[in-house]
C-alpha positions in Angstrom: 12.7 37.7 29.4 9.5 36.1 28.8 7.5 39.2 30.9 9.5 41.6 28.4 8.0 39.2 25.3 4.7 39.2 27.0 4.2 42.8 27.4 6.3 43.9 24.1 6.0 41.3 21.6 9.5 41.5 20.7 13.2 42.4 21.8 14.7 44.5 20.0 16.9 46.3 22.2 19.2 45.8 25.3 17.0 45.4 28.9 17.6 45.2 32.5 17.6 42.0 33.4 17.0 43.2 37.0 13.8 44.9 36.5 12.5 42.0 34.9 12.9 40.0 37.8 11.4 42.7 39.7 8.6 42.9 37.8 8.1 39.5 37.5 8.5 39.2 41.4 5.4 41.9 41.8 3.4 40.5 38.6 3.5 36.7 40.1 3.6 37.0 43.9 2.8 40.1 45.4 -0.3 39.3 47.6 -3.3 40.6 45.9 -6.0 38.0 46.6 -7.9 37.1 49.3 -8.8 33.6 49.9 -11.2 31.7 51.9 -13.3 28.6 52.7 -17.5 29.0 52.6 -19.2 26.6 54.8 -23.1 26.6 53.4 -25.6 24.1 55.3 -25.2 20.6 53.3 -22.8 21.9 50.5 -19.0 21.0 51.1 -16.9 24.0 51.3 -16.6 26.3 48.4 -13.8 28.3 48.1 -14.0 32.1 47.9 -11.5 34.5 46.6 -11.6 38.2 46.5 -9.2 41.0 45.4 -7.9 43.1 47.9 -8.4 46.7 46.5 -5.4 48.4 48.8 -3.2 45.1 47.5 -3.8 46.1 43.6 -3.2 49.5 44.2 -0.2 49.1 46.2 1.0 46.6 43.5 0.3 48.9 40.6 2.5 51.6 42.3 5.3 49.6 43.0 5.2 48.5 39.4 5.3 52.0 38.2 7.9 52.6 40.5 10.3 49.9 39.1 9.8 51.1 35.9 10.8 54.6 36.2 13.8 53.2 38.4 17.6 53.5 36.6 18.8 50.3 36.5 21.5 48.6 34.4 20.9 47.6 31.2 21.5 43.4 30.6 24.6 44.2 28.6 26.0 46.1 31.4 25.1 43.6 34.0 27.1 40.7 31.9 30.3 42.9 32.0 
């Protein structure tokens, strides 16, 4: 519910509480980042993190996928 308030500002309408999870599933912890340790001469480690190109792409198509997708509505999934 809070993705919905995020993205909408309001709710004004019945919602699938299953695409929300889905969409907050892909939002929070589909792997997009790439993250390593830098070893420079007489600096401690510095952590370096890159985004994966394919990954964000990948992500923003299953995303647009879930969204098209017919799923109940969160009245219908209470019943």
């Amino acid at each position: 519910m809070e993705g919905k308030l995020a993205r909408d500002g309001s709710i004004d309408n019945f919602f699938s509480s299953c695409r929300e999870i889905l969409l907050n599933f892909l939002n929070n912890h589909f792997p997009v980042v790439i993250e390593y340790a830098v070893q420079l001469p007489h600096i401690a480690a510095v952590a370096q993190i890159n985004y994966d190109e394919w990954s964000l792409r990948a992500r923003s198509m299953l995303i647009q996928y879930a969204n098209q997708l017919e799923l109940p509505d969160r009245y219908s999934c209470t019943i």
